[in-house]
Legacy VTK file of the C-alpha trace (Angstrom):
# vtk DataFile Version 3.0
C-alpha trace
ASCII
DATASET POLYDATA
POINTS 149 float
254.063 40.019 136.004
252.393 43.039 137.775
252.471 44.504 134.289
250.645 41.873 132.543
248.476 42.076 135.114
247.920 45.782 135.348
247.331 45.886 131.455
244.571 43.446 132.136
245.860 39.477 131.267
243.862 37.319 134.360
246.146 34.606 133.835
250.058 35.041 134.491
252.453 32.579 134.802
256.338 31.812 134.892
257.044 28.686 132.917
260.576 28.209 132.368
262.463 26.036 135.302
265.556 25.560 136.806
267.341 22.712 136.899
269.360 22.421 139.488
272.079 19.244 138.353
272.603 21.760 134.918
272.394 25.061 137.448
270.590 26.549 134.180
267.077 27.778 133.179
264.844 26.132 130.937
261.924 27.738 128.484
259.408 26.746 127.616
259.468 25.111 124.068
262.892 26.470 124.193
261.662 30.727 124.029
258.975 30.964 126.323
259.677 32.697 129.843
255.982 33.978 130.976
252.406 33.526 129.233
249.639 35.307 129.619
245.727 35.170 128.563
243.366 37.831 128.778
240.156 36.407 127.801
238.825 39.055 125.760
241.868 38.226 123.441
241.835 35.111 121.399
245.547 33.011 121.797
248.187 32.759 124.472
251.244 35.831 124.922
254.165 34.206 125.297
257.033 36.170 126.691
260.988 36.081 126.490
262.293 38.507 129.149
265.797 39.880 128.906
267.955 42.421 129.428
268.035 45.239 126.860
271.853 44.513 125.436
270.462 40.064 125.084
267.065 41.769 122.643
268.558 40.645 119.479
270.139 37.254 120.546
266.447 36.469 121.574
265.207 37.251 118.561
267.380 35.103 116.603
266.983 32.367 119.011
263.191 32.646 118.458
263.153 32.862 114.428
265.582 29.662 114.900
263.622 28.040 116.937
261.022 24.916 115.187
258.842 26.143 118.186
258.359 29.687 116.847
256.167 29.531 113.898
254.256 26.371 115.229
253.441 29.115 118.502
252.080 31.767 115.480
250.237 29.037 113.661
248.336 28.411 116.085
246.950 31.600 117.091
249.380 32.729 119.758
251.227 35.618 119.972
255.292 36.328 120.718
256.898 38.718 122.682
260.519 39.686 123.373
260.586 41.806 126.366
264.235 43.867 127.523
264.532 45.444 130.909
266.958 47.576 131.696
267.716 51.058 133.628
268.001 53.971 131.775
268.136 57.669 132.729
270.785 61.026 132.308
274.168 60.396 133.322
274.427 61.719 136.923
270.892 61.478 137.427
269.190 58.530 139.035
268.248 55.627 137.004
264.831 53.951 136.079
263.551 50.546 135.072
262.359 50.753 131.506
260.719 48.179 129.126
261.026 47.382 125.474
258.861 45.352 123.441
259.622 43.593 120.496
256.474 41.965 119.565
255.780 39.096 116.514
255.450 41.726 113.981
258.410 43.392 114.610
260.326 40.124 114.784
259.068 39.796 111.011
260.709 42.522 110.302
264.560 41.599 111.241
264.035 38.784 109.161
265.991 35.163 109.479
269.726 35.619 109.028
272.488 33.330 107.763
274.992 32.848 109.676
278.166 35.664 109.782
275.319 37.976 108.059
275.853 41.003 110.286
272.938 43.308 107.805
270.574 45.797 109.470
267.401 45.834 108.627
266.589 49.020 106.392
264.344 50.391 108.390
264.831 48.729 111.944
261.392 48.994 114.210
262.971 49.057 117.879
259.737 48.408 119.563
258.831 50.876 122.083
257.736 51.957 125.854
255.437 49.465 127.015
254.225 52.519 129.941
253.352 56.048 128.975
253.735 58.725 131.503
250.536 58.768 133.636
251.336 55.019 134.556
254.983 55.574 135.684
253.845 55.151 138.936
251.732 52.840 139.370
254.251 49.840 138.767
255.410 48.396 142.349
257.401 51.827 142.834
258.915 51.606 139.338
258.701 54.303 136.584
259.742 54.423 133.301
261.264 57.469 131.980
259.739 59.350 128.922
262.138 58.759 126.276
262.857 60.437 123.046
260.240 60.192 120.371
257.704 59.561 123.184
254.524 62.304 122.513
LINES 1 150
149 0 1 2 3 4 5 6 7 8 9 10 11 12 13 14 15 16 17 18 19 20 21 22 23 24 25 26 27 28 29 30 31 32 33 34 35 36 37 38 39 40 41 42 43 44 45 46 47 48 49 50 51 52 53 54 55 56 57 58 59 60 61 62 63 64 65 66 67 68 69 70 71 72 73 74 75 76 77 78 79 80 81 82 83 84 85 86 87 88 89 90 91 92 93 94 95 96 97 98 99 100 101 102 103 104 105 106 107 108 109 110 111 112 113 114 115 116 117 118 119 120 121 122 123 124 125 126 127 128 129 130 131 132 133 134 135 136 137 138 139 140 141 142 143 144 145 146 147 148
């Protein structure tokens, strides 16, 4: 949420809940974990968060979802954020970010079921941080990866 915030969204919030007789989380609608509005940005960023390995599942669950495309139609936008450290073996590990946004969802297309195809030219969304605001995030930094210039 201090990201949101730092990238300049005034409104952050954490809508999925636990239930506790089910000891599970609920989204909202289903895929939502966070929105956000900025209000120099028309629509509402709704966020699934997630470790990096769960991206794809959370794509698919979106682009299954009846929730999804009525959230787009309506002038929102769609995140799928993964979290995970990363860093050399040996070395000390950082938190890192990737973004999967609505467009890139597009991209990976709905699947059948047992239809295990790549996209042709997979877009694996990218650093959400460059380097000069490593650290600045609550003592966080995200390392400068590959392809990064």
């Amino acid at each position: 949420m201090a990201l949101l915030r730092k990238q300049g969204y005034d409104l952050v919030q954490v809508v999925e809940k636990w239930v506790p007789q089910a000891r599970k989380r609920i989204d909202l609608f289903g895929i939502i974990d966070i929105v956000a509005i900025r209000k120099d940005v028309p629509g509402i960023l709704g966020i699934q968060a997630t470790s990096m390995a769960n991206i794809s599942h959370r794509i698919r669950k979106a682009q299954e979802s009846p929730a999804y495309p009525l959230w787009l139609a309506n002038g929102n936008r769609f995140e799928v954020w993964g979290w995970g450290k990363r860093g050399p073996r040996g070395k000390r590990k950082l938190w890192s970010v990737r973004v999967v946004n609505d467009a890139d969802i597009h991209v990976y297309g709905r699947r059948t079921p047992g239809d295990d195809r790549e996209a042709a030219t997979p877009d694996h969304g990218g650093e959400i941080l460059d380097t000069a605001e490593q650290s600045n995030l609550e003592g966080h930094s995200i390392p400068k990866t590959q392809g990064d210039d």
